[in-house]
N, C-alpha and C positions, 0 to 999 in steps of 0.2 A: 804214898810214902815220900816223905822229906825226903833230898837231896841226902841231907846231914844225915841221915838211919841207915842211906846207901853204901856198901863195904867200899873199901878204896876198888879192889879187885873186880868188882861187880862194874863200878864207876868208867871202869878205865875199858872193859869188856863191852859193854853199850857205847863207848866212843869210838872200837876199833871198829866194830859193826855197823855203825851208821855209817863208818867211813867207807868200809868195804864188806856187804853184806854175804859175798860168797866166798869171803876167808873161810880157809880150813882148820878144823880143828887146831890140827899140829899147829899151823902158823901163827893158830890165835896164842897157842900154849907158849909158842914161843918169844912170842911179843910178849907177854907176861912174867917168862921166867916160872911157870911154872910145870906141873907135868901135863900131860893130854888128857886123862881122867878128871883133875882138877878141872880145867877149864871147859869140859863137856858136863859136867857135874854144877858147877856155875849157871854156863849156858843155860841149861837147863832149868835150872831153879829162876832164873830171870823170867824164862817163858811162862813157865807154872806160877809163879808173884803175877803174872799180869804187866809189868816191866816192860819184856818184850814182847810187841803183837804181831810179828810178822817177819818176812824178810820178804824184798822187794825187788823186782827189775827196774831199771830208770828205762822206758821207751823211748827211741829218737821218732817222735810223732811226724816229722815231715818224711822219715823212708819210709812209713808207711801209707806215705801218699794224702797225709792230713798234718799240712807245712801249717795250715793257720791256725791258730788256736786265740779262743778271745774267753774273757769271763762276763757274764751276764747276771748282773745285780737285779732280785727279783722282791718285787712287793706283793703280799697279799693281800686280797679285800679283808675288811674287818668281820668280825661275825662267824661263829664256830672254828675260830680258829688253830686250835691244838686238831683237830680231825685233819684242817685244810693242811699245816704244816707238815703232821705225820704222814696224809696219802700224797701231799707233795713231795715230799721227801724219798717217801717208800717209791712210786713211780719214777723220777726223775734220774735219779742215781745209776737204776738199770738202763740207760737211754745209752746204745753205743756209743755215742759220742762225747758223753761225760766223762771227763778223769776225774774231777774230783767236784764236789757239792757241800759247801759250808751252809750251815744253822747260823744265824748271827740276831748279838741286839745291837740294833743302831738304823739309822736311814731305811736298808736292804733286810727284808728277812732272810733271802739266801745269795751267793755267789754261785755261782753254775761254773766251771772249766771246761770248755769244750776245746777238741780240737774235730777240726774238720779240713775238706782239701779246700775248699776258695769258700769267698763272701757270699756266693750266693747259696753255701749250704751253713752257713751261719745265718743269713736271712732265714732261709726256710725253718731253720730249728726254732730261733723265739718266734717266727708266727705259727707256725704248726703247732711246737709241741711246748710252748708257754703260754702266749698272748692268746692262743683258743681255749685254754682251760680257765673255767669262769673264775677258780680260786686267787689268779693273776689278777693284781689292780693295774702294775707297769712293770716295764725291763729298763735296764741300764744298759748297752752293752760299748764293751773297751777291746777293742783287738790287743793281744799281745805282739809286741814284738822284740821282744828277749825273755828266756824265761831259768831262771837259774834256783835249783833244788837244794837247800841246806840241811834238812831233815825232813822225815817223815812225821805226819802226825798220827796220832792211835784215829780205828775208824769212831765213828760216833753213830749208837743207837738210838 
């Protein structure tokens, strides 16, 4: 759905939410000027359009004891590769240490976001559980050191 098909009301609904996903109804009704039915009745209809996919915790990954986080630029070998992409994909993503795994065209077929507590379980991760699956041709990897969230994106099947 175009931007432009999007109500004003709806528009301004998914900006208050991205900003702050555990606003309360009321709150949100209020930011709006409208009543509380209205804007749960909205809300609503966003999620059922497909719009809204979720709502989200932001996790401070270093108080959980996994301070580093690096992304990991992955190449596949050539040759069957829609199976390699899909079982890469479908494996990789469940991996506790993944937050997030991007599809991509260009250089990388995937990004990896890992975070972990030090370098040497970032080692361990691309030779364990990348550079040993034969579907990997190479990795890239980049430590993060600042990471700052503007939006969420929808997941991808």
């Amino acid at each position: 759905m175009p931007e432009d098909d999007l109500h004003p009301l709806d528009a301004r609904i998914i900006e208050l939410l991205s900003a702050d996903a555990r606003m309360t109804n009321a709150a949100l009704a209020d930011a709006l000027g409208v009543a509380a039915s209205t804007a749960h009745t909205r809300v609503r209809g966003l999620v059922d359009r497909g719009l809204i996919t979720g709502f989200h915790a932001a996790v401070d990954q270093s108080r959980l004891g996994r301070g580093l986080q690096a992304i990991v630029g992955v190449t596949l070998r050539p040759g069957q590769r829609h199976e390699s992409i899909r079982a890469f994909a479908q494996e990789i993503r469940r991996h506790p240490d993944v937050i997030q795994l991007f599809f991509l065209g260009g250089a990388d077929d995937f990004l990896v976001h890992i975070a972990v507590d030090d370098s040497s379980s970032v080692r361990r991760f691309v030779v364990d559980q990348l550079s040993a699956r034969h579907s990997v041709a190479s990795t890239r990897t980049s430590i993060i050191f600042e990471y700052h969230r503007n939006a969420l994106a929808a997941d991808f099947d």
